[in-house]
N, C-alpha and C positions, 0 to 999 in steps of 0.2 A: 289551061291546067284545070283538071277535075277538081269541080269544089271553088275555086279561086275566088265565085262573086259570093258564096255565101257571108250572112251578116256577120262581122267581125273577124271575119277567114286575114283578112289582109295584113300582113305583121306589119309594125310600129317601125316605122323608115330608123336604121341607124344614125348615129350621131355623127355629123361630118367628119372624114380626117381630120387627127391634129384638136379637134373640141373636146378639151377634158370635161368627164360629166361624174358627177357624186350620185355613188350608188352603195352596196352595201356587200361587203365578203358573205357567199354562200357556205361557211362552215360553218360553225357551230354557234351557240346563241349568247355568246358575247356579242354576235353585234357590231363589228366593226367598222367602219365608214372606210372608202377607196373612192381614190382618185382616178378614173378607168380613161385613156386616149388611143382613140383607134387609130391603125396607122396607114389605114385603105386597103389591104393589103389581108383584112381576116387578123392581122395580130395585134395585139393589145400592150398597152403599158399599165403597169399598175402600182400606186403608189399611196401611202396611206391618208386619208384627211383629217388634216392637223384640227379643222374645226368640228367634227363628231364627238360627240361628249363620249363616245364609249371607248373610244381609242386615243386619239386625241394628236392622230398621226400616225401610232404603231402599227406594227404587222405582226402576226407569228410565221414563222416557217411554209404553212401551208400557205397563207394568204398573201405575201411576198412573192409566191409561187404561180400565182392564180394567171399571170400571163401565159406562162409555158401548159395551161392545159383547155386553150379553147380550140387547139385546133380541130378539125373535122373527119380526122381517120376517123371510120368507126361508126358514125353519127347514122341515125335515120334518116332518111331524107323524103320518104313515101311510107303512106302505109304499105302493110303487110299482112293479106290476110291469107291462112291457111300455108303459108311460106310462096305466098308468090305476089307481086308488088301489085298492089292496085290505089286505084284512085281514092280520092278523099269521100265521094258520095258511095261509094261503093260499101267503104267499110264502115262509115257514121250510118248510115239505113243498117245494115247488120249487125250493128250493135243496136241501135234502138230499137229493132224488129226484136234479135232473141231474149234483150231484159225484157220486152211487152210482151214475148210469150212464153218466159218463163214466169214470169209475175201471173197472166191472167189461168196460167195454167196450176201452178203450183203457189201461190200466194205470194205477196212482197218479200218474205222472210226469205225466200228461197236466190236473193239477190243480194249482192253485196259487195261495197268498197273498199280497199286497203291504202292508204293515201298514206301524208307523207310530210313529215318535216321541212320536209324539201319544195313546197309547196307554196306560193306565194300568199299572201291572205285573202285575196281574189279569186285564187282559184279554189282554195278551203273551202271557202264561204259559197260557190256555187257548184261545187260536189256535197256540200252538208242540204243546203237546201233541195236537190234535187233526188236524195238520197231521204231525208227526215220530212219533207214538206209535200213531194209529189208521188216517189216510187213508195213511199209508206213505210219502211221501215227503217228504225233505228242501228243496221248494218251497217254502218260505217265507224272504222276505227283507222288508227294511225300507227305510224311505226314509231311514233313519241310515246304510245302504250309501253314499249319496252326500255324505255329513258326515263319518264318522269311521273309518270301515273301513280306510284305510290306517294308524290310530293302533293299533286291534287289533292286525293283521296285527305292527308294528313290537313291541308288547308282548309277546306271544307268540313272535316271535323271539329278543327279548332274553331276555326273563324267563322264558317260560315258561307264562304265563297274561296273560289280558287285565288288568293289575292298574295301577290309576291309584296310584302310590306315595306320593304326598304329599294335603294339604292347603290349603283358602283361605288359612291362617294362616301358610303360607309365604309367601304374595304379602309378607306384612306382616312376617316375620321374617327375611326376603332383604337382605341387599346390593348387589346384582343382580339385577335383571329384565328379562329376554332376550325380547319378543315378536314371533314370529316367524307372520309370514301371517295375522295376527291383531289387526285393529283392534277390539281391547278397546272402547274409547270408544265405541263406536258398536254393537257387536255383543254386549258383558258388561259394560253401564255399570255396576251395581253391584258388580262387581269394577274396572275401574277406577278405581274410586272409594275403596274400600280401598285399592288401590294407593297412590293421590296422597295417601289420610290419613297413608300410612305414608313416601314421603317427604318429607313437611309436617314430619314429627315425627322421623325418625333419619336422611336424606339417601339413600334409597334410590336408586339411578339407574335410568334406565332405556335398553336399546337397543330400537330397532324397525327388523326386517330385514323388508322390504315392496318392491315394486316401485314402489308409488305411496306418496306421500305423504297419509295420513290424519289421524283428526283425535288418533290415536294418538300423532302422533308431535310433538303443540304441546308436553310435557311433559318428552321425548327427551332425553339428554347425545347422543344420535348416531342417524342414519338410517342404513342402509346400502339403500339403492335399488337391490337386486339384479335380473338378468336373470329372463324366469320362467325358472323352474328350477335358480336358482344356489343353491340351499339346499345342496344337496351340499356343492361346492364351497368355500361360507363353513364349513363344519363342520369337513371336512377338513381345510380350511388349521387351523382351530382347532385340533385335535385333532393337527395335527403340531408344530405350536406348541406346545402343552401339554406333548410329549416331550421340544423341542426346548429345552425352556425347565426341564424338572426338575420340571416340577409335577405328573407324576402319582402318585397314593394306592396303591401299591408293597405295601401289603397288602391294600388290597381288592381288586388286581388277580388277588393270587391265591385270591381269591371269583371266578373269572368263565375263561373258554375264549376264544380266539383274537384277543386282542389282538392278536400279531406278523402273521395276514393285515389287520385293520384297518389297521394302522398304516402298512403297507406299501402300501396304498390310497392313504391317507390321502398319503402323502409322494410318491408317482407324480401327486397329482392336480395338474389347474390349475388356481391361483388365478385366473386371469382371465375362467374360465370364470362367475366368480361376475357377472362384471356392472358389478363396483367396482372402483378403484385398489386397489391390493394393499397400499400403506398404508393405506389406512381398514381395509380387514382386519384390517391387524396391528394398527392403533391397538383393533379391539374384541376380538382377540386376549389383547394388554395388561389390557384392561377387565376379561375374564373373568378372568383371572390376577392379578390382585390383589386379587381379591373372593372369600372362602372360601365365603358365602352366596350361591348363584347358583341361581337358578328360570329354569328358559323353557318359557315359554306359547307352545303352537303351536296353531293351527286349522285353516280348512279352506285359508289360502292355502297349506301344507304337504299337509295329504291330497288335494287334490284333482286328482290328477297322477298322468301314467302310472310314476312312479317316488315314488309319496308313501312308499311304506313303506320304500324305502331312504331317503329322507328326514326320516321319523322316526327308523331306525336310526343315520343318521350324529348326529342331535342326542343320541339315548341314549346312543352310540360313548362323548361327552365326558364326560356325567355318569359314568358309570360309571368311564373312566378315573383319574376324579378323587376316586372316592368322594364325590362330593357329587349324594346321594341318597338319600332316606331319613330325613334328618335335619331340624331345624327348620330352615327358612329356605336347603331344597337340594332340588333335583331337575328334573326334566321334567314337564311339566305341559298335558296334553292336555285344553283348554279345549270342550265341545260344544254343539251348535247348538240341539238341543232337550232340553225338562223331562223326559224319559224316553228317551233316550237308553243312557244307560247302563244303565235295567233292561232296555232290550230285550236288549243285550249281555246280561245278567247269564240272563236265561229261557231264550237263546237263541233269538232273535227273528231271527237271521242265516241264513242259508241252510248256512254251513261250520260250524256250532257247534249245541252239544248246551244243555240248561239246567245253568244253576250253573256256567257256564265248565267242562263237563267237554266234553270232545274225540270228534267226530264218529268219527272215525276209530280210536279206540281200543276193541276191541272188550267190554275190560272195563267201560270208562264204561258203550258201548250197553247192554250186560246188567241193568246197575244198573238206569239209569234205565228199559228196557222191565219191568223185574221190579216194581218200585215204582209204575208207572203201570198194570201188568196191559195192557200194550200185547201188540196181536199181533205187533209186528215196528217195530225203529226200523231206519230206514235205514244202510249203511254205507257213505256215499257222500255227497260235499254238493250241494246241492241247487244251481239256478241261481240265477246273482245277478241285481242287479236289469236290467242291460241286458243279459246272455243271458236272462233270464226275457221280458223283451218283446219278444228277438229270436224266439224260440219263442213265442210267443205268434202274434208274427206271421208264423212260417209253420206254423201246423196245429201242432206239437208239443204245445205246450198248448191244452189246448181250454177248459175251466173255469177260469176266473181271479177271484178274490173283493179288491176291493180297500178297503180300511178307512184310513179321517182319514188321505188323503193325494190326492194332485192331478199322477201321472204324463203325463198327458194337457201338463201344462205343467213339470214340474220334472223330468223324466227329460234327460237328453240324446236331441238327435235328436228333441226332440219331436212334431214333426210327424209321424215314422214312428210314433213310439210310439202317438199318438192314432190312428192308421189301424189300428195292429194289434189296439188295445183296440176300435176300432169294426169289425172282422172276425175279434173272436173268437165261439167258436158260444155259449159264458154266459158274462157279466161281472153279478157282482153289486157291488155299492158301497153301503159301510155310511158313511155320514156325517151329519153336521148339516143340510145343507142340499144340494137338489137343483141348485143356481146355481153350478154349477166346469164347468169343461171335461171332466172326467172323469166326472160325474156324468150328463153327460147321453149319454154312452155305454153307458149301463149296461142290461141287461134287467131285474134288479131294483133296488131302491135302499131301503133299510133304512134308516128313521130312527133315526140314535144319542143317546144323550144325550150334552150338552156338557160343558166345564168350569161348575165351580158347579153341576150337576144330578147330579154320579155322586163316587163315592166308591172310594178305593183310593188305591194307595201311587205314588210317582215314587223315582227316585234319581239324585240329579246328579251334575256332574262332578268332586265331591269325596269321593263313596262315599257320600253321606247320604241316607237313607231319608227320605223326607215325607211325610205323610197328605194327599191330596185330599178336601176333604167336599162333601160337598152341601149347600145353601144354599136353593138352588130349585127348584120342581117343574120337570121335562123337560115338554114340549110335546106337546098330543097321547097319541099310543102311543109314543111315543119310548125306548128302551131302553137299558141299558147295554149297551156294546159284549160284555163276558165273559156275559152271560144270552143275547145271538143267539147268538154261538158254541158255547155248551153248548147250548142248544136245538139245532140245526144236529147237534152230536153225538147227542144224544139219539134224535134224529127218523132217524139213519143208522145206529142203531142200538147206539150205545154208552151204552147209559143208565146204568150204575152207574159209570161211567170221568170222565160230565160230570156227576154230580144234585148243581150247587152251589145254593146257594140265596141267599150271599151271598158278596160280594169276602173277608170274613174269611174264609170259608172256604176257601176259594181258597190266600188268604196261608200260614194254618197248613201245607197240603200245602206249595206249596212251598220254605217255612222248613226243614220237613221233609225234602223233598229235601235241602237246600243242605246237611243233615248228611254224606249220602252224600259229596257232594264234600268233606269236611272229612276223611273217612276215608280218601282217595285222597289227600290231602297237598293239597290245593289252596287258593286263596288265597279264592274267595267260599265263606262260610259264616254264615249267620244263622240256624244251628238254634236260639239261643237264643229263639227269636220262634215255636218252632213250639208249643209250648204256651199261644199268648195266648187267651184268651176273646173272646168278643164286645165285652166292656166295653173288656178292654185294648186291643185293636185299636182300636176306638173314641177311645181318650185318645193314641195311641201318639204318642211327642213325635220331633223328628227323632233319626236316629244314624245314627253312621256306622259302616259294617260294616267287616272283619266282627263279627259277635254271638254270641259260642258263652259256653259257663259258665265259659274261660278267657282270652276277649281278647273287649275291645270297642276298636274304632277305633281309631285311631294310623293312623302309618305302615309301608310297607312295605318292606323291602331295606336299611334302615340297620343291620341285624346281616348283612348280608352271605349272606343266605337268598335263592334264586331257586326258583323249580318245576320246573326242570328235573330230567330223573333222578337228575341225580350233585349237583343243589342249588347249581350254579353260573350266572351270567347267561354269556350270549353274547354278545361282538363278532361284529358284521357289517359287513363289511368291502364298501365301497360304492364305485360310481365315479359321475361325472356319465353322466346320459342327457338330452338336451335333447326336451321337448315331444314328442307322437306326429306333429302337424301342422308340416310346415314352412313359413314363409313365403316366398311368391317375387313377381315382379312381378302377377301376378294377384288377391293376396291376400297384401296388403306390411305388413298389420296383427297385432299379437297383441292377442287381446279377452279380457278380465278380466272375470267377474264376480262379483257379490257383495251382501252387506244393504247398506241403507240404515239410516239410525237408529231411523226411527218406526214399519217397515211391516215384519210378520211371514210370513215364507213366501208362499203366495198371497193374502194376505189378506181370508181369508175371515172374519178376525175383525177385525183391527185397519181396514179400511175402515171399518168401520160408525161411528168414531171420527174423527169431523169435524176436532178437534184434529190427530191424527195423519198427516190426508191433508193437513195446510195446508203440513206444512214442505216436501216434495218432492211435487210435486203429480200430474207425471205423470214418464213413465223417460223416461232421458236416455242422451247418450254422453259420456262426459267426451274432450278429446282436446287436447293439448297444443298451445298456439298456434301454431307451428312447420309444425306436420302441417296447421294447421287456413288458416294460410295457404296455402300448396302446393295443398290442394284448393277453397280460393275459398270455403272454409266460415267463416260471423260468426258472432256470439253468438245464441242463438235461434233459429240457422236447423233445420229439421229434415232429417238426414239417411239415406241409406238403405244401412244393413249385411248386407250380404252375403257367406257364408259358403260352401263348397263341400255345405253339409248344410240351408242354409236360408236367410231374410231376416228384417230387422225395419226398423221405420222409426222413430226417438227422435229426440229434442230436442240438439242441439248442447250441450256444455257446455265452453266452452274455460278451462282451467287447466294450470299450468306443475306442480300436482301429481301430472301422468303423466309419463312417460320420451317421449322420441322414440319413434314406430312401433308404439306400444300404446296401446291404448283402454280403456275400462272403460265397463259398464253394468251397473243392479242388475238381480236377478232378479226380479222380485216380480208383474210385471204379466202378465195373463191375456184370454182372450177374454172376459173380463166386465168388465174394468177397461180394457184397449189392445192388442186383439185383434194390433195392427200387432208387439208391442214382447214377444212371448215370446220371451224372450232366451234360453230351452237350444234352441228351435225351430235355433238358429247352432252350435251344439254339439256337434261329432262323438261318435261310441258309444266313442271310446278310453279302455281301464282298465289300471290296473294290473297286472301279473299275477300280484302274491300276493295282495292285497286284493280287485282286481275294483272299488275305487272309481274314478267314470268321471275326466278330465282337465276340470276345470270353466271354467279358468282359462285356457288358452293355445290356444283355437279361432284359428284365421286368418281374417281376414276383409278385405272391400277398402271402403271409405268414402263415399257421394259424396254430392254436394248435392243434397238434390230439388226436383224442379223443381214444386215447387206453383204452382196458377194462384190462388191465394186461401189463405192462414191463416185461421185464427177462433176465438173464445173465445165461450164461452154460461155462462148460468146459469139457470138453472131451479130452480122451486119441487118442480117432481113431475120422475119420471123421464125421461130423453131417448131421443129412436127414432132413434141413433145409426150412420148407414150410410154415414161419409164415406172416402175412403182411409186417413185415420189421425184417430182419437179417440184423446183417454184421457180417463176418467171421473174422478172426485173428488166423495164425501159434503161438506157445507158443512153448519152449522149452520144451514142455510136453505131446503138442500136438496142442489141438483148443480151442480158446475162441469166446462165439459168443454173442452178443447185438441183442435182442428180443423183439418183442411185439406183441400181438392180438389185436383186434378189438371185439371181442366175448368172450363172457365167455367162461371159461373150467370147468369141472365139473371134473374130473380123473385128477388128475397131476402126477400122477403115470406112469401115461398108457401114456402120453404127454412127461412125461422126456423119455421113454425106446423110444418110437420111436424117439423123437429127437436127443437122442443120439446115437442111434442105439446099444441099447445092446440088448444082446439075453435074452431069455425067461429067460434061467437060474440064471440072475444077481439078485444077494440080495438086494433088496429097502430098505434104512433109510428116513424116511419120518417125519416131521414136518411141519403141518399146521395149521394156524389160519383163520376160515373163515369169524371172524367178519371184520379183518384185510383183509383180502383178499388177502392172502402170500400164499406162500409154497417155502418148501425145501426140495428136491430130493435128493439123494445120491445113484451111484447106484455101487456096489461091483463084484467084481469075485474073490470069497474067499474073503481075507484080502487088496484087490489090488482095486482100486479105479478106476471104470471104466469113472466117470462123475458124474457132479451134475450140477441140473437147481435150481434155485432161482428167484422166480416170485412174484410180489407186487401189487399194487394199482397203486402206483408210479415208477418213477425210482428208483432200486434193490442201496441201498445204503450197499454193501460188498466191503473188501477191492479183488479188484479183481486180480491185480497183483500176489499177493501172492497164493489167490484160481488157478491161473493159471500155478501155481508151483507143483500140486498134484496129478493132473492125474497119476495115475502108482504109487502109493505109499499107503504107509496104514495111513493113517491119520483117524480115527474116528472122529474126532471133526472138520472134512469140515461143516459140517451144520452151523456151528457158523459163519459162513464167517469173520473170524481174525483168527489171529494165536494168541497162544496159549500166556498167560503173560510174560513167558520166551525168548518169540521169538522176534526177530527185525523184522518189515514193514518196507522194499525198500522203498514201493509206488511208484505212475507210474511211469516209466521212464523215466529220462528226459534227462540224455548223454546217446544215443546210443553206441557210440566208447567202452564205459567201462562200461556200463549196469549202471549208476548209479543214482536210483532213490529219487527223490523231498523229501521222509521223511527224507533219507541219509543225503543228506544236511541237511535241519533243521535241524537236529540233532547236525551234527558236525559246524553248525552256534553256535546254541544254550551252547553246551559244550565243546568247544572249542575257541571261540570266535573271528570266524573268521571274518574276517570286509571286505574282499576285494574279486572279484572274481576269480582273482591272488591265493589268499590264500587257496583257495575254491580248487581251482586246484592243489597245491600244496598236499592239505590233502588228497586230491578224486581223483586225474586224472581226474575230472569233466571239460572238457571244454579245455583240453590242448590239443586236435587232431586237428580234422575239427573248434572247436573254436562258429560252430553255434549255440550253445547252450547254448551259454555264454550271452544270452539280458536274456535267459530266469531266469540261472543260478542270474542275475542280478538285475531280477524282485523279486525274492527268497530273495535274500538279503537284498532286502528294505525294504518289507514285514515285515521279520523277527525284523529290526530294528524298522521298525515306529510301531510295537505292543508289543516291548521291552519299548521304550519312551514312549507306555502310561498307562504301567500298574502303 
């Protein structure tokens, strides 16, 4: 096999059938612990570990999930250069040949990294070194730039360093909890879920400061449905409150610098700005003020604005004021999107930031760290971030661009320009699991990496706790860990004794090692303790949380009134409102939101494959208030087409009084692989912040209208679909595919339209029903008695129960045409707990005949709602329902 003896080429032997091994869920940066046993056979069991301090056994939805998506459709298995498979020396020399001569040609700047949350901390840490310490320049950025980069930014102002000060075990030791741009439920079910144990048990309350209403907010003492952008606003009024009122901590204020310009902010600002009645303000004003124990959780619907970091600073402005931070059951609490996350922070995986949280720009840090790494030169200057990095990319500035487990091409803002510039760069490499994203198929090389469950190495969540990743199963193919191409890549460019690792421990030990340095500079990450581990230790190393030195393991930070500043003091930053980059006007009288969904991870290049996962929300949609949704003549299910000054998309109507007047929402998630129509940053202006650089994700303008489809349609298929209508969206079924359809054009043949859609051969027997006063049809198409697919096309939106139609494929069913099942048969209908497959008629039902009354109860009858627990506002919503149309008949 090409390549096979190079140093560290050889993947990490799987763990025997049958040996459960503690590793760590790759979603989001909760952090969760799992119990992973291979069954020899390529498939997985997965179940939660009860001794993980971050879960403590739980699952959510996705992570429950995590079996049904390792299998290997799909996967890379060889490189791939120029779209024809070659060997591993083949493509590592041409990668290290045209960064060397794009560098010696056009200078280091003209080179650059897009890395990845997704990212082990091993592998961070030897794409940053190789990137800041040999190729020379400060190009490297992450796709955590568009998740949490304005919570940095706000930390580093305050404090002094990037430092997350508290703990999960505040959620639970709180008297208050404040979450803010952050639907927990749906986005950190298993912190949610701690949450609710803990006000189950000591009456903890909760506020949620959201624009829309989530599913966040079923559990809520208060909503405050603010303007986008009125987080300022709600702060400041706090925080003048807090003076007005006598409640600020008058000695830990003198721990801290420029309260009096805050304050004075603060009391110039307008309340009205926020969006709310200035009474519910004060009434959550009051709330904070009576509660000594006060946590707020903020995410990305705070960062992700061209004023995010003044909007973390004004929520810091409070804690700090208050001295409630630091301590058990007090502080700010910046929630993130992905499992590594934070080590990218911690390596310096950011483009303005050096490793070990030391400082780009300080020229003692650069010495250290160039002296210890035997670099020829660290830069003294940051590098670009991720939407000036694509901006240069797409005019000639950067010519080499390397992009590793992420998917720009759809999750950047502006995407559409982004995918142009990545397809008009002179080398784009992309190192990923599978060749099937948007991004990958722009690539000149493409490097198969190994997945989760095949590689091994550390994460660190959003509570500072280190986790061990293991391996479970052999990678596929030539398949590699991501940190062995990159030291190869070094190696091959000439830095051989800077990369000759051989394993991730080795790796760790260095830069445990470093993190000493930064401990001798006064700084807050340190895990020197960890740089003497062996192979073995590494190997067992259980979570902790840093830092880890021979005098302090874990706690928290800033409750003795210590910051990293020179003089050891925090900073007030003293903030005003700034409203959104884009304004709206009659052209574009929309503000668009988006955001996750419950079941479906980033682009979903994993949790697709999870049949389960795609039932609940099948394809993207637009939520839009009944109101708005009158006005433009739009019903339930109609699909609409959003248009933006930066792009278009085409989604599924979804009318709920959970959005404000004149704002929309739709998830991120869908791609040209899944609903080519519905890449929702493609709407998404390039406006960032200007300390952070994180783009505005949330408050794009856009205008709304009804499409004028000549036909809807829904299919199901056993094998793949040859999808080429103006709008698809795809969906995995336990049976095979289900897809959402429409034209624009009449069809005349729907015969000849189902076989190529579905892709049957000539041979398949057609059952056909149409009505063309109606303007329907019903396809069915056979191999023998076996059910190859069937399309279902209308006027309108295809009213079948589709759930159930997506249960048939591969079966003999004759009576698919009727779209229901047969009188005798039970309808699930859609699914609304993922965990336990159990769908919305289920309940009803056992509402109905049973006489359940509680969602407790619901659970008890169902398993509905007793895992991850996210499904329980909806589960909730069901019951009301059910009741208030029982009370009026």
């Amino acid at each position: 096999m090409d390549g096979a003896a190079l140093p560290g080429s050889t993947p990490a032997p799987a763990a025997h059938a049958g040996t459960e091994v503690r590793s760590t869920c790759p979603y989001c940066g909760v952090g969760c612990g799992v119990l992973l046993t291979a069954d020899g056979q390529g498939g997985l069991a997965v179940r939660g570990d009860p001794d993980h301090p971050a879960n403590r056994g739980r699952l959510c939805s996705k992570g429950s999930a995590l079996a049904e998506t390792v299998g290997l459709s799909g996967r890379l298995r060889a490189p791939v250069v120029n779209g024809a498979e070659a060997g591993w020396d083949e493509a590592l020399q041409l990668v290290a040949d045209r960064f060397r001569d794009t560098i010696a040609e056009h200078g280091p700047d003209a080179a650059a990294f897009y890395v990845s949350g997704q990212l082990l901390t091993e592998d961070y840490y030897v794409a940053n070194k190789l990137m800041k310490g040999f190729i020379g320049s400060a190009n490297i950025d992450t796709n955590s730039r568009l998740c949490m980069a304005s919570s940095v930014a706000g930390h580093k102002r305050a404090f002094g360093t990037d430092t997350v000060p508290g703990t999960y075990e505040d959620l639970e030791q709180a008297d208050l909890v404040v979450l803010v741009g952050s639907n927990l439920a749906w986005c950190h079910p298993v912190l949610y879920q701690r949450l609710l144990a803990a006000r189950a048990e000591r009456g903890t309350k909760i506020v949620v400061i959201d624009p829309r209403r989530t599913a966040s907010c079923d559990q809520a003492e208060m909503h405050l449905a603010i303007a986008p952008g009125g987080d300022v606003p709600v702060f400041n009024r706090l925080l003048a409150r807090l003076y007005e009122g006598g409640a600020l901590d008058k000695e830990f204020l003198a721990r801290t610098n420029g309260f009096d310009d805050a304050l004075r902010a603060a009391l110039t600002s307008d309340p009205d700005l926020a969006g709310v009645p200035v009474a519910q303000l004060d009434a959550f004003c009051d709330l904070w003020m009576q509660h000594d124990k006060v946590v707020t959780i903020y995410s990305q619907g705070v960062n992700q604005s061209t004023s995010g970091s003044d909007k973390v600073n004004a929520i810091l402005n409070c804690h700090l004021a208050t001295g409630r931070i630091g301590t058990p059951g007090c502080g700010p609490f910046s929630v993130t999107g992905q499992p590594n996350a934070m080590g990218g922070r911690e390596v310096g995986g950011l483009a303005n930031m050096l490793a070990c949280h030391l400082d780009l720009e300080n020229p003692d840090h650069r010495s250290a760290v160039r002296e210890f790494w035997g670099a020829p030169s660290v830069p003294d200057a940051p590098g670009k971030k991720a939407v000036e990095m694509f901006r240069a990319v797409g005019d000639g500035r950067i010519k080499a661009l390397w992009i590793i487990h992420t998917n720009p091409a759809v999750t950047m803002p502006d995407a559409d320009a982004v995918r142009a510039a990545i397809q008009g760069c002179d080398f784009v490499v992309v190192s990923d699991i599978t060749g099937a994203t948007d991004t990958a198929r722009l690539a000149d090389v493409l490097l198969p990496a190994s997945a989760w469950a095949e590689k091994d190495g550390t994460v660190t969540n959003s509570d500072r706790t280190i986790s061990r990743q293991r391996s479970v199963l052999p990678a596929p193919g030539t398949a590699r860990p991501d940190w062995d191409i990159l030291a190869e890549v070094g190696r091959r460019m000439g830095w051989g004794t800077a990369f000759d690792y051989e394993t991730p421990a080795e790796i760790f030990r260095e830069y445990a090692a470093l993190s000493g340095i930064t401990g001798q500079f006064g700084r807050d990450f340190d895990i020197s303790a960890l740089s003497d581990l062996d192979d073995a230790g590494y190997d067992a190393l259980s979570p902790a949380r840093w830092p880890l030195t021979p005098t302090r393991q874990g706690g928290r930070f800033f409750g003795d009134g210590q910051f990293f500043h020179p003089d050891g003091k925090a900073r007030f930053i003293p903030v005003t409102h700034r409203p959104p980059a884009a304004r709206t006007d009659r052209r574009y009288p929309f503000r668009l939101n988006t955001g996750r969904i419950r079941d479906q991870w980033h682009t979903m290049t994993r949790t697709a494959l999870s049949p389960r996962l795609s039932a609940h929300l099948a394809e993207p949609y637009l939520d839009i208030h009944p109101a708005d949704a009158a006005e433009l003549g739009v019903s339930p299910a109609d699909l609409v087409q959003v248009h933006s000054p930066a792009g278009q998309a085409i989604l599924r109507a979804r009318i709920t009084d959970a959005q404000r007047r004149g704002e929309v929402f739709a998830p991120m998630h869908w791609t040209g692989e899944t609903a080519p129509s519905a890449r929702i940053d493609a709407l998404v202006p390039g406006e960032t912040d200007p300390v952070s650089g994180q783009p505005e994700s949330k408050a794009a303008v856009v205008r709304v209208t009804r499409l004028a489809a000549a036909w809807y349609g829904f299919a199901v298929s056993s094998a793949p679909m040859a999808l080429d209508t103006p709008y698809w969206a795809l969906a995995r079924t336990g049976a095979g595919y289900r897809a959402e359809l429409a034209g624009l054009d009449p069809v005349e043949d729907w015969e000849d339209t189902a076989r190529r859609l579905l892709n049957a051969p000539d041979s398949a027997r057609a059952m056909i029903v149409t009505d063309p006063g109606r303007g329907s049809a019903r396809v069915a198409l056979f191999d023998g008695d076996r059910l190859i697919g069937a399309l279902f096309v209308a006027r309108e939106p295809v009213a079948v129960m589709r759930d159930y139609l997506a249960t048939l494929p591969g079966s003999e069913e004759p009576g698919v045409l009727s779209g229901r099942p047969a009188g005798d048969r039970p309808d699930p209908g859609p699914i609304l707990c993922s965990c336990f497959g159990v769908g919305v008629n289920t309940i009803v039902t056992a509402i109905e005949t049973q006489g359940l009354a509680t969602v407790g109860a619901i659970g008890e009858a169902l398993q509905a709602g007793t895992n991850c627990g996210s499904c329980r506002p909806e589960i909730a919503a069901i019951l009301a329902r059910v009741h208030q149309q029982e009370a009026a008949e």
